[in-house]
C-alpha positions as CSV (number, residue, x, y, z in Angstrom):
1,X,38.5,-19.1,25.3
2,X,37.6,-17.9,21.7
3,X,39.3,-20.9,20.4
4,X,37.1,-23.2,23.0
5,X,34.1,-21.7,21.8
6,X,35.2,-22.2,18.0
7,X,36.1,-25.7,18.5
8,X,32.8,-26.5,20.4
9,X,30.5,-24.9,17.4
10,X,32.4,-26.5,15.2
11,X,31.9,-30.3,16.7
12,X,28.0,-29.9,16.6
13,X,26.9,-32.7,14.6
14,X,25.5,-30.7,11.2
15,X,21.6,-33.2,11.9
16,X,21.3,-30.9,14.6
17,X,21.2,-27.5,12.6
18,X,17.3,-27.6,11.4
19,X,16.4,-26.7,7.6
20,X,14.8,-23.5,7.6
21,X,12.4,-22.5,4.8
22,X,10.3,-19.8,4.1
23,X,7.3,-19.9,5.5
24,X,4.1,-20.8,2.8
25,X,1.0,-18.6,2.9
26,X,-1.9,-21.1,3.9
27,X,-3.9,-18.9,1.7
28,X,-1.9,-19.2,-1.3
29,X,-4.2,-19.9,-4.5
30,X,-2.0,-22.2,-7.1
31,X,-3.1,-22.9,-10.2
32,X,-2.9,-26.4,-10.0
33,X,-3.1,-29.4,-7.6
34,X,-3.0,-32.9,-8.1
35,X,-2.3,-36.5,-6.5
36,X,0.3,-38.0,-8.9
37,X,3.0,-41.2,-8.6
38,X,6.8,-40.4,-9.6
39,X,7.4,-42.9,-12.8
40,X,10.9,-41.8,-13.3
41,X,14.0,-39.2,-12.8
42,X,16.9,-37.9,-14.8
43,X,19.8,-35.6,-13.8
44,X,19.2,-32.1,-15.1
45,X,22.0,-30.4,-12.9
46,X,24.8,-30.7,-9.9
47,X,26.3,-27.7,-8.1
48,X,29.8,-28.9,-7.6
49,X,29.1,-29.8,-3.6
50,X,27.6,-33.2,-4.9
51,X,24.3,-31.9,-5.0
52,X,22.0,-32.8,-8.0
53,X,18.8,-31.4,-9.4
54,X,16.4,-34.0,-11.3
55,X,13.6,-33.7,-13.4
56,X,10.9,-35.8,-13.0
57,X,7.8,-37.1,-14.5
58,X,4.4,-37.9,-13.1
59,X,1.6,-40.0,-14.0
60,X,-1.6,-37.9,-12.4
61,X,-4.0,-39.8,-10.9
62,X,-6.9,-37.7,-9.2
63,X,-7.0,-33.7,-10.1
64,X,-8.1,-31.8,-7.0
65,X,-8.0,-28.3,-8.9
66,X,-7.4,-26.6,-11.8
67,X,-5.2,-28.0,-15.1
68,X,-1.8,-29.0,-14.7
69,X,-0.1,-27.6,-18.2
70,X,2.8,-30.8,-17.8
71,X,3.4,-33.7,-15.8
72,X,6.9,-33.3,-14.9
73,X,8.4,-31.6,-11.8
74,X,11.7,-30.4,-10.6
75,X,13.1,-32.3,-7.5
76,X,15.5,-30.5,-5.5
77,X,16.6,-33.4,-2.8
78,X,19.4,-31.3,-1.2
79,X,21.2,-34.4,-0.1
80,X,23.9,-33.9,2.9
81,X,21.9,-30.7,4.2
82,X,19.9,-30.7,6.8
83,X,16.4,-29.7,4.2
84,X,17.3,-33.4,2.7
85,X,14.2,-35.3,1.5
86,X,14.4,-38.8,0.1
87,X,12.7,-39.2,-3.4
88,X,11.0,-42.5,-4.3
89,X,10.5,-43.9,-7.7
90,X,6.5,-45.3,-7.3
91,X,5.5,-42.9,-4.9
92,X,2.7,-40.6,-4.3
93,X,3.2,-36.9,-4.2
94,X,0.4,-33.7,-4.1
95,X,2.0,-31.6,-5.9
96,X,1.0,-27.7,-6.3
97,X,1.6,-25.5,-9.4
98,X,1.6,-22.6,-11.4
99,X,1.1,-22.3,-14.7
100,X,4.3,-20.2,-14.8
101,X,6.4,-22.6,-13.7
102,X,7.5,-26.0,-13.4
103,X,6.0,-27.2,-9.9
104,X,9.1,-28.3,-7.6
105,X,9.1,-31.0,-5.0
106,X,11.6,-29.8,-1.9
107,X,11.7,-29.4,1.4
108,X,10.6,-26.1,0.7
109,X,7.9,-26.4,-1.7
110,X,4.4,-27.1,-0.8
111,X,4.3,-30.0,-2.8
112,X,4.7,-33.6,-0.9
113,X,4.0,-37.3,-0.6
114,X,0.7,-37.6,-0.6
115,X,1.0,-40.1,2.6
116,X,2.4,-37.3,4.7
117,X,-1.5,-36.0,4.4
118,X,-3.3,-39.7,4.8
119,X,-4.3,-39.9,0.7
């Protein structure tokens, strides 16, 4: 029986398993948030399970609030996980920063394409 049970967990397709972030504060104040388009990517790092981190750079189009301090962004894709996003050369993203920090785009972050809210 254990062995059943094993084998059954075990065949579950891995789309079925949802991401699970934590949750963001909708009353979080960021320092920063603009509507920018991705102009390009380069490969900053891979953790040795064919995942790759990217850096990317943003032309900003419309400030919404407060001074970004850079245009580029770290992209986390998180390809063959279940938090996967596809990143697209040319398209829109609202990102949200601190000053701090480089602002990410992930599953996780707050930052995302700008169609996803109708801009």
């Amino acid at each position: 029986m254990k062995y059943f049970i094993l084998v059954a967990i075990l065949s579950i397709p891995s789309e079925l398993f949802a991401c699970s972030c934590i949750a963001h504060d909708p009353n979080e104040k960021y320092d920063y948030v603009y509507i920018a388009e991705l102009k390009s990517t380069e490969k900053i790092s891979e953790d040795g399970y064919g995942n790759s981190g990217y850096k990317g750079y943003m032309e900003i189009e419309k400030i919404l609030e407060g001074e970004p301090k850079t245009n580029e962004v770290e992209i986390s894709p998180m390809k063959g996980t279940s938090c996967q996003i596809d990143i697209e050369i040319g398209e829109r993203y609202v990102i949200y920063g601190f000053n701090d920090n480089v602002p990410l785009i992930s599953m996780c972050s707050r930052s995302m394409r700008a169609k996803s809210l109708g801009l």
